[in-house]
N, C-alpha and C positions, 0 to 999 in steps of 0.2 A: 275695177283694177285687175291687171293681172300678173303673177308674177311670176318670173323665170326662170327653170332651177342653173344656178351657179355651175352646175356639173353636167347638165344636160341641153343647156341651151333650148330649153321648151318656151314656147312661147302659146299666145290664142291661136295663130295661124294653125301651128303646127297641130295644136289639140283639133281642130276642126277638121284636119286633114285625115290621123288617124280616124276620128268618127266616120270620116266619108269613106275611106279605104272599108272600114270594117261592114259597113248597110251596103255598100258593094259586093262584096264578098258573100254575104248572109241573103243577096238574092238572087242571084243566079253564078256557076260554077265554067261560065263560058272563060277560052281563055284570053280574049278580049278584056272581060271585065276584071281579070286578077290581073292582065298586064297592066291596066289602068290603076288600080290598086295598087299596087308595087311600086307604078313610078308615082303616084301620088305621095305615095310613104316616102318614096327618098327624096321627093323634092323637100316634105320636110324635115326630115333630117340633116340637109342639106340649110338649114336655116340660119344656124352658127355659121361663121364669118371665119373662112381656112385661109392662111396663113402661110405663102412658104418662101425660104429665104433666097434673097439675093446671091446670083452668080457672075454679079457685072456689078464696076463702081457705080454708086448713085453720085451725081452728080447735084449740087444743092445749087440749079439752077432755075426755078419753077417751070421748067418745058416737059418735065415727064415725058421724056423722050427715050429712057433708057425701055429691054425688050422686057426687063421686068415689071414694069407697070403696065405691058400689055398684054400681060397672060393673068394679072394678077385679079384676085375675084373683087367685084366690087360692091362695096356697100351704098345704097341707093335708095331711091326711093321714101324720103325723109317727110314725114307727119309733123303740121303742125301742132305746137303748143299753145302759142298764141295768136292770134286772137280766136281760132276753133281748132281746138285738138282735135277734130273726125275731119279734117279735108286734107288733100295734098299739102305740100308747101308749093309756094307758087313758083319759086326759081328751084330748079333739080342741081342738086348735089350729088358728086360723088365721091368716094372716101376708097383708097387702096392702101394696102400695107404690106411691109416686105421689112426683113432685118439680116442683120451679117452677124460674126463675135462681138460687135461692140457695139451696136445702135438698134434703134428703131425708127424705121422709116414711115412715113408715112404720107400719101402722095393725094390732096385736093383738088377737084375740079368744081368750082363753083357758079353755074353758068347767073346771066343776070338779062333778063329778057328788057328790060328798059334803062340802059345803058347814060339815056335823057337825062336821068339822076343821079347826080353825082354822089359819092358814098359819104354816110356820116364818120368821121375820124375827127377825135376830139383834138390829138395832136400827136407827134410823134416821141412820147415819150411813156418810156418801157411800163409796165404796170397800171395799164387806163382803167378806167370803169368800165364793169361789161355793159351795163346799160345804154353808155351813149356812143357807141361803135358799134359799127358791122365790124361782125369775125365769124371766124370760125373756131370750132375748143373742141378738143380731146377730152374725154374724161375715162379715167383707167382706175382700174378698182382691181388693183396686182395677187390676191389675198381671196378673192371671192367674199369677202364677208358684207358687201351691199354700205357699207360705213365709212370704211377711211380708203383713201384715195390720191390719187395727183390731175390735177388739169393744166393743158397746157393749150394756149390762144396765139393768134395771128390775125392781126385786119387788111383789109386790102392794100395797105402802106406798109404792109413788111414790118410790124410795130409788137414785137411778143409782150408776152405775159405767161404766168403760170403759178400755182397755186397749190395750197394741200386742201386735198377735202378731208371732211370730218363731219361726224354725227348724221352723216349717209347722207348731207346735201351741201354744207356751206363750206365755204372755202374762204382759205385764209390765202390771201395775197401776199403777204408779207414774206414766205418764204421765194427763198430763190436759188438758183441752180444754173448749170450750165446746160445750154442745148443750145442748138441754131435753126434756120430757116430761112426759104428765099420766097418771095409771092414776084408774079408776072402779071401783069392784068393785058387782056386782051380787048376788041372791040364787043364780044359778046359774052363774056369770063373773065373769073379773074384763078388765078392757080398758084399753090403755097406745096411746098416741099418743107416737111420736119423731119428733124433729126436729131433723136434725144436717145442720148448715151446711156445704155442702161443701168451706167456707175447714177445717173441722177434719177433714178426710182427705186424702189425697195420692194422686191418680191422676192417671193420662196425659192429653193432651189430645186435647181430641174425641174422648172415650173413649163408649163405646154398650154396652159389658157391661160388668159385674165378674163375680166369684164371691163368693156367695155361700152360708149354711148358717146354718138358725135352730134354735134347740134352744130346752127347759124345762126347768127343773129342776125337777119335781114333788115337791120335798123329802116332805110328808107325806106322800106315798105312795110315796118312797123309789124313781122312776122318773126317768130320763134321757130324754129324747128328741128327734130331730131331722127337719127336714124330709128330707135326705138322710144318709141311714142310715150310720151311723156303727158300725163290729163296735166289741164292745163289750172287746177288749184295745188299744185307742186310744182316745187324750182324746176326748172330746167334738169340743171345738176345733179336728181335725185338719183341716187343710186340704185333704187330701189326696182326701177327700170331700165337696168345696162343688160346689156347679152353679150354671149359667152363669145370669144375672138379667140381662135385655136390655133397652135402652132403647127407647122408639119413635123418639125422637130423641137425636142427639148431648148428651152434659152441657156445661150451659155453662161457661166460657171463665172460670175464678176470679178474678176483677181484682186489684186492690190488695190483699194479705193482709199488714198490718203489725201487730202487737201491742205494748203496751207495757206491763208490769209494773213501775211503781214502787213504791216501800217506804221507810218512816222506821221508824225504833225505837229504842226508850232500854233502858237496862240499868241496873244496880247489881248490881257483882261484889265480895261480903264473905267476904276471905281470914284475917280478925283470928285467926279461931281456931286457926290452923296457921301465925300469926306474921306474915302478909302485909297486905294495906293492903285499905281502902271507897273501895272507887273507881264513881264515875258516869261512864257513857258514854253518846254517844249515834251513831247511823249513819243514813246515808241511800244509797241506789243504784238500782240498779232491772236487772230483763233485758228482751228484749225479741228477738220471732220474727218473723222476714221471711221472706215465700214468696218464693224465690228464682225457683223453677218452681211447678207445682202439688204438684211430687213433692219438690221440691227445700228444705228448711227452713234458714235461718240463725240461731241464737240466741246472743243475747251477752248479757252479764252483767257489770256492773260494781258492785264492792264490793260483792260477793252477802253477805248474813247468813243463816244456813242454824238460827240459834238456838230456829227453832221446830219443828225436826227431832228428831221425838223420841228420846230419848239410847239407845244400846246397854243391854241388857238383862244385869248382872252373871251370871257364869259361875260355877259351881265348877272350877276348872284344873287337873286332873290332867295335862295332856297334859305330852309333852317339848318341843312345838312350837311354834312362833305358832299363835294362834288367830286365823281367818277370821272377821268381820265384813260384813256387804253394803251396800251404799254407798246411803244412803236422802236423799241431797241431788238437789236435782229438777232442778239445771242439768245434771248428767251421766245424766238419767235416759232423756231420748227417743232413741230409735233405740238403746240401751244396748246392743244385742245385739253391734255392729258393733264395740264396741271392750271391752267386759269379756266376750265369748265364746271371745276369745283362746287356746289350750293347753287345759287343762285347769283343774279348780277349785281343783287342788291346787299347781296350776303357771302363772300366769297370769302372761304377761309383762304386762300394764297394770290397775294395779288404781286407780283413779280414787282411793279413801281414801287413797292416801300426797299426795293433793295438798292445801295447807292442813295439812300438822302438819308440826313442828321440832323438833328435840330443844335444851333450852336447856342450853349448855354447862358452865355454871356447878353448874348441880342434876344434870346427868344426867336430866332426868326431860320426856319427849314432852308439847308443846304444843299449841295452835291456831297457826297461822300465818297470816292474813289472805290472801283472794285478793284483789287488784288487780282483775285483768279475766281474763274466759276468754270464747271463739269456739269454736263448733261448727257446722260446713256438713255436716248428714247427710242422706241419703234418695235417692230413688230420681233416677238419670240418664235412665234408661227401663227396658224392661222387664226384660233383661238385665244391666244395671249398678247397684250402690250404691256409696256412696262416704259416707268420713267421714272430718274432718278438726277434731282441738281442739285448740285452744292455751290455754293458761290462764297465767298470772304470778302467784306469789305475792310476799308484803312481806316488807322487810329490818329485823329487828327484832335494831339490833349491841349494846342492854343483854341482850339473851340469849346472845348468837353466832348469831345465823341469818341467813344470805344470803338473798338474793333467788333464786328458782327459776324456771325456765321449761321448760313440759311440752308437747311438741309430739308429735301421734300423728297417722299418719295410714293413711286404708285404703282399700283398693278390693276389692273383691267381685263374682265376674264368675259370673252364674247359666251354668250347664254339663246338659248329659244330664239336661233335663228339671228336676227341684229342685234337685237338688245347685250346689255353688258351687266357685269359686277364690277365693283369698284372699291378697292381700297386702297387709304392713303394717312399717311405720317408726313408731318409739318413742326420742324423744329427754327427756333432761333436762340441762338446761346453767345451772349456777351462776354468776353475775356472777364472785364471789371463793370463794375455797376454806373449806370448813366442815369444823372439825376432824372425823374418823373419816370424812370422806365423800369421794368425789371429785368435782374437776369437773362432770363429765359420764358420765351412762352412755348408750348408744344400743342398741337393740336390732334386728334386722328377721328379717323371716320369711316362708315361704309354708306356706297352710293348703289340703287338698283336702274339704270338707264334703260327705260323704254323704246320700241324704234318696232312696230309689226314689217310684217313681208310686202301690205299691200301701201304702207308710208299711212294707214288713216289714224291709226295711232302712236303716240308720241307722249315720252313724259319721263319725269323719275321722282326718286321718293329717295331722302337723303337723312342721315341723321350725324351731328360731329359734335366733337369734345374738348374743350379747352383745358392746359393744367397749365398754370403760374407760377412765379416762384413767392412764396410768402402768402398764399390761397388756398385755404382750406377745401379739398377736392368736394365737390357739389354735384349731385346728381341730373338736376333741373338748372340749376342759375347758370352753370356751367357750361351746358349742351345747346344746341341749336339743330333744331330739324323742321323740314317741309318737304312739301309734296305737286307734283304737277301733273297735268292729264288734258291732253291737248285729243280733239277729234277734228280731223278734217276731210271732207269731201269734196265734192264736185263744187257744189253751193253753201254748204255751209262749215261753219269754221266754230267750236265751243271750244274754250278753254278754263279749268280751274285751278286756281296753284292758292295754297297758303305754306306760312314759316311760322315757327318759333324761334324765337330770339331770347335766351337767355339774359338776366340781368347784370349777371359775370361773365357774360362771352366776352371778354374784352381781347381779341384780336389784331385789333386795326394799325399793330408794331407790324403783322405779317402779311396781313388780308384785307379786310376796307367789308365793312358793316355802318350803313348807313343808320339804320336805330337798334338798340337794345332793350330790353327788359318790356316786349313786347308782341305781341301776335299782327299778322299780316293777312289779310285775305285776298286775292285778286282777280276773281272771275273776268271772263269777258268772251265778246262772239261777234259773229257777223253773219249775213247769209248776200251769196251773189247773184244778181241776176245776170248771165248773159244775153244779149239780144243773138237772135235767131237774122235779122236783117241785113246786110250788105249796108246797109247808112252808117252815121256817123258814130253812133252810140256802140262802144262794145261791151260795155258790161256797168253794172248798180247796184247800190245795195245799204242796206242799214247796217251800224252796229254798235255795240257799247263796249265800254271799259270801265272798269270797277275797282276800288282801291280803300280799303278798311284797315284801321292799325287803331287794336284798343290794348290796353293795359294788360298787366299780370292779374290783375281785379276786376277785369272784365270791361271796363271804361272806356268809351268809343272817345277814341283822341283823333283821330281824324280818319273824312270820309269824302270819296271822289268819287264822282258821277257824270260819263263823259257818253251823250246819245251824240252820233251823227251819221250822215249819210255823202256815199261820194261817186263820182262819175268816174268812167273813164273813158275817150274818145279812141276812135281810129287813128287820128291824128297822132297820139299820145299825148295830147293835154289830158290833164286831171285836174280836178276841182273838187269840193265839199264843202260842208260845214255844219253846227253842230250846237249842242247847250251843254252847259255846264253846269252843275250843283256841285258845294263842297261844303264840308263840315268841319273846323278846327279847332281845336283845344289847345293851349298855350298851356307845356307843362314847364314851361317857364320860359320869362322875358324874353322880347324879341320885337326886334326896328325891323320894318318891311323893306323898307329903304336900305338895312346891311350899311349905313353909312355911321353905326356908332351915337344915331339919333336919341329920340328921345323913345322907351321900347315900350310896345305895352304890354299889359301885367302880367306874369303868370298866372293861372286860374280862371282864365276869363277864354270865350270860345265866341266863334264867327260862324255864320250860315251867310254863302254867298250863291248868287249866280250870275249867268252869261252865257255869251253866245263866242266862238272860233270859227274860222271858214282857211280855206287853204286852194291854194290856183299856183299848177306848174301848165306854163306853156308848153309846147309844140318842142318837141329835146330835138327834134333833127334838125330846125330850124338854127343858120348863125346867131341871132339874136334871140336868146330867151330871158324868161323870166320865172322864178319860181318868189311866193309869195305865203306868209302866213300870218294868224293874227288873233288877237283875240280882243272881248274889252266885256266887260264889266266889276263885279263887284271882288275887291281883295281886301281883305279883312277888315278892317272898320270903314274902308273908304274902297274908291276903285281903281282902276288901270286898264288905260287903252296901251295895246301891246298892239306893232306891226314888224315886222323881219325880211323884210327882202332881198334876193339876190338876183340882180343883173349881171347876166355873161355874156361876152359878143366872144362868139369865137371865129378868127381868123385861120381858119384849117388847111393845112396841116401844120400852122408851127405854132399853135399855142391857142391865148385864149385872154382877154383880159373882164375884169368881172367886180365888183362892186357889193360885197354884202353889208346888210346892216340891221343895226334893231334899236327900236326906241320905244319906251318904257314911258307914261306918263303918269307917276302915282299920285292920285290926291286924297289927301288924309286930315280926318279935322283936326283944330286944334285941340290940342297944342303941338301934337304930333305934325312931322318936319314932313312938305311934299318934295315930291324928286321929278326929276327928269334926265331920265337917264339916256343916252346917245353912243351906241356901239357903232364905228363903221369902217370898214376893213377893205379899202381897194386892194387890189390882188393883179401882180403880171405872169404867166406862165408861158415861157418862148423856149420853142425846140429846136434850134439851128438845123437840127440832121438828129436821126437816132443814137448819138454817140453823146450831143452836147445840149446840155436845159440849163436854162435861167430861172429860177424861181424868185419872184418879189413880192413880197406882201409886207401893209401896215397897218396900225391899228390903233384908234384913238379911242379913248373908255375915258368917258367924264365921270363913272362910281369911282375908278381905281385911280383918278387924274394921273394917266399914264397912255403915253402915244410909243407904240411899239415898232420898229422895223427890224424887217428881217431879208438880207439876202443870199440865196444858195444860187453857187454856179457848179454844176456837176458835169463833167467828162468821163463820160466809159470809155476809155482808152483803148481795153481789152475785154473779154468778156469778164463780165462780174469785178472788173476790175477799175478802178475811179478814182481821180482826181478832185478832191474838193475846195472850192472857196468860198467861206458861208464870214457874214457880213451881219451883226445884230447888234442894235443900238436900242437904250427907252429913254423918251425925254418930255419932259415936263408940257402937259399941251400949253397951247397959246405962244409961250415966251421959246418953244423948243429948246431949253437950253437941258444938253445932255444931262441924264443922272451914270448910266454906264453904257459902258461900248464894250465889241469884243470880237478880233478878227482870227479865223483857227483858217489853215493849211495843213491837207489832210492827203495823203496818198493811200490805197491799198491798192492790193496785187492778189488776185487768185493762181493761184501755184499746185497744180498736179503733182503728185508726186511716182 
């Protein structure tokens, strides 16, 4: 690995060059060999990527035609990552840049030597997956600190996307922003012109580099590549390897940055079938983002409707535990890292989904709860400092019994040794009046040490946090929850160790989502890869395990997973595997495998099972795939054959239609109830044009005797700006006779100010 400095723009080449320059010098004083010396030294100096701005309109027509993209320097010459990080890429990229007072431009030539194949594009609708399209992505690292970040994508169909990165490689889709782009495709190229307004990134001021790293996703030829080399047991994305992009002049000076997102929508919610009333509504609110600094974002929201968010996708639930859901509402979603990265995923003191629902007293049965208003001040102080800070209020609806709520978190983030961070964070909720089964107020706070070296091989954090309740005797131990993680990765191989404590009074789950308490966790696990060295089929292999231990406060192994397998993966992109399974349970009390309220067996009593899992995804570039997984043997006193497939034909570029499913076959002796359980989910996704999508999926679940439909029609009208009409009804399977329906009409508008 090597890494390169933020400030200097050093890289291997560069190193190797001074070396050469200096054993020239030191043997002989001719002046031949110091000229060669000299300009060997500036070539590398010259290795940072210069920068200077536009003196002519750019026109956002993909002909890069204007005289500033042909003086301007070009980035070239792109190493693969996959499938061998030490060769070329086999199609040449090139990558220009230029900017004015208000944008950044930045100008693609993506040549394609076998034109015969046509490109993979899943469809034309904004926000794809990077894995199964060709594009190409920006990634900009404004800050120098190798960690947090923005990318921004384009595929040969003109089809954007864009992203915040976070924790120096992953990135969150979910955010969104304005910018544009044009692609041209030609008979031997295809060429994309970007133009992303500087009001939509966040960097220092009188800033004159970032970091930067361009990559492509050569889907049909099943190649990764980047301008700085990326080894190929690390994302793409990794920060860790961007180099230094220099201005010739200072960035200007971002002015007024206020946004305004209003919204109306009407509703009709029909509850007749399941005894309840037709009722018509209607809402008005809007958010809106103020640059506080250029780093710095303010966003507030008042009487957000989040109705055109599409719904959680039904489960079959065997577990003993809650099940985890990820928060797809877009006011909690920028800078997201700061405040749902918290613990662990299995232990998170703040989990944004408990804000907005209520349990109504009356039914027992979890609601929506209206948010009032919510505030979040996140992003960058400078380069060393983040901070984040949301408040939200939810409504007091007293025909249900639900109080009023208020959720205040806050955090600071303080960059240490290079990537890594500190962390500390405050977590309140404080109830107007008291809600039966709930208290007052819970508070939580903690400090976080986030791992992250220079060369990406190490990774991990060590965490400790605090719960205080109202009518709780403060506890040292019962109280607290802490754990720890240490991830190693290389070329080939991959260790990692994490355990938790879980206190037996952490009781959070009003704020955060902890799946057990009054328990210790362990979870080692590892792998090692083999690549093939070959041009055949095979590009890489390998074994590996996962590990999963949870014993008592007394020491008591209450349950124990043990998962060996081994897995392929082709040039083609098919992947395959498969595997055995050991597990070990203790029932600390009663529990139907089946989740159907059956007959459960006892507390005190413990299982030892095994079995075998295999897993097969086809060929992704291919229209018709298939991904498949499974498993079958022993589950607790009896066993289950378990299969989940998903068939996709996609018709590209306007969508996709697709077919998931899972079936469960449990048998269990008597007296204990067997099940057969049947999830399956046809799905249609149609893109008329980049403006207008059809989304429709349903969903039939013989556990929950409930068949789902859902449908969203969405028009981007203007940029970031949408039309909605979302369509969702559940109705009784077999007889389909409706239990509730519900049709929302939704405008928003992005408004500059």
């Amino acid at each position: 690995m090597f890494f390169r400095s933020s400030k200097q723009g050093v890289g291997p080449w560069m190193i190797v060059q001074n070396k050469l320059a200096y054993r020239l010098l030191c043997k002989t004083r001719t002046a031949w060999t110091v000229f060669v010396a000299v300009l060997l030294h500036s070539v590398a100096l010259s290795q940072s990527l210069l920068v200077s701005p536009t003196d002519t309109l750019v026109r956002l027509d993909g002909e890069l035609t204007e005289s500033v993209w042909q003086r301007a320097a070009v980035a070239g010459q792109f190493t693969q990552n996959f499938p061998n990080d030490t060769l070329p890429a086999l199609n040449r990229t090139e990558v220009r840049l230029t900017y004015d007072q208000n944008n950044l431009y930045v100008g693609v030539v993506c040549f394609d030597q076998n034109r015969n194949k046509r490109f993979v594009a899943s469809s034309l609708r904004r926000d794809w997956e990077w894995d199964l399209n060709d594009n190409f992505t920006l990634y900009i690292d404004p800050f120098g600190d190798r960690t947090n970040g923005f990318t921004f994508n384009v595929t040969p169909l003109g089809v954007e996307r864009e992203g915040q990165l976070f924790n120096g490689e992953r990135v969150a889709t979910e955010w969104d922003n304005k910018w544009r782009s044009f692609v041209k495709v030609y008979p031997d190229r295809w060429q994309a012109e970007l133009m992303i307004p500087f009001k939509s990134i966040r960097y220092r001021q009188n800033s004159n580099w970032f970091l930067m790293n361009f990559a492509r996703h050569d889907l049909k030829n099943n190649q990764r590549a980047s301008w700085r080399r990326v080894p190929i047991a690390y994302r793409i994305s990794a920060l860790a390897f961007a180099d230094t992009v220099r201005f010739s002049t200072p960035l200007p000076r971002v002015g007024t940055n206020i946004s305004l997102i209003p919204y109306v929508s009407g509703r009709i919610d029909d509850y007749r079938g399941e005894g309840g009333a037709y009722k018509p509504g209607s809402n008005a609110g809007f958010d809106a983002k103020v640059a506080v600094t250029p780093a710095l974002n303010l966003d507030l929201t008042v009487n957000p409707d989040f109705s055109q968010v599409e719904v959680d996708q039904q489960v079959t639930n065997l577990d003993r535990f809650e099940i985890f859901f990820p928060e797809r509402r877009q006011f909690f979603l920028e800078n997201n890292d700061l405040f749902a990265n918290l613990g662990f995923e299995q232990s998170r003191p703040f989990f944004s989904r408990r804000i907005g629902i209520g349990r109504d007293t009356s039914t027992g049965v979890t609601v929506q709860n209206p948010i009032l208003y919510g505030l979040r001040l996140s992003g960058k102080v400078d380069k060393n400092w983040r901070i984040g800070l949301l408040n939200t209020q939810t409504a007091r609806q007293s025909s249900r019994g639900i109080s009023p709520q208020n959720y205040t978190v806050g955090v600071v983030q303080r960059q240490v040794l290079g990537r890594s961070n500190l962390v500390g964070f405050f977590i309140n909720r404080d109830a107007s009046s008291v809600t039966p089964g709930l208290s007052r107020y819970t508070r939580i706070g903690g400090v976080e040490f986030n791992l992250l070296t220079a060369d990406n091989r190490w990774a991990g954090k060590v965490w400790g946090h605090k719960a205080f309740q109202e009518g709780q005797a403060v506890n040292t131990t019962q109280d607290a929850a802490h754990g720890l993680l240490l991830t190693y990765t290389s070329r080939n191989l991959m260790l990692e160790w994490s355990h938790e404590y879980i206190g037996a009074r952490y009781n959070i789950n009003d704020v955060g989502y902890v799946a057990r308490r009054g328990q210790w966790g362990f979870f080692p696990k590892g792998g090692y890869t083999f690549y093939s060295r070959q041009q055949g089929g095979l590009v890489s292999h390998g074994p590996g395990f996962e590990t999963r231990f949870y014993r008592d406060l007394t020491g008591r192994l209450l349950d124990r997973e043990l998962n060996l397998f081994y897995s392929f993966a082709l040039r083609n992109t098919t992947e395959f595997g498969g595997g055995f399974y050991s597990y070990y349970t203790y029932l600390f009390s009663a529990f139907d495998p089946t989740n159907l309220d059956g007959k459960a067996l006892p507390a005190g009593t413990d299982y030892r099972i095994k079995g075998g899992f295999w897993f097969l995804n086809t060929d992704r570039r291919k229209l018709l795939t298939l991904q498949v997984e499974g498993w079958t043997g022993g589950y607790f006193n009896g066993t289950n054959f378990n299969v989940a497939p998903t068939l996709n034909y996609r018709f590209q570029p306007y969508g996709s239609f697709g077919i998931t499913a899972e079936h469960n076959n449990i048998r269990l002796p008597a007296p204990y109830s067997s099940a057969s359980f049947w999830l399956v989910g046809p799905r249609l996704d149609l893109t008329f044009s980049r403006r207008v999508f059809l989304t429709t999926f349903a969903q039939f679940n013989n556990q929950t005797n409930n068949t789902l439909l859902n449908t969203r029609l969405q028009w981007r009208y203007a940029p970031v700006s949408d039309l909605f009409v979302v369509y969702q009804e559940n109705y009784v399977p077999g007889s389909f006779q409706s239990k509730n329906r519900t049709l929302v009409l939704k405008l928003s508008y992005w408004l500059n100010l």
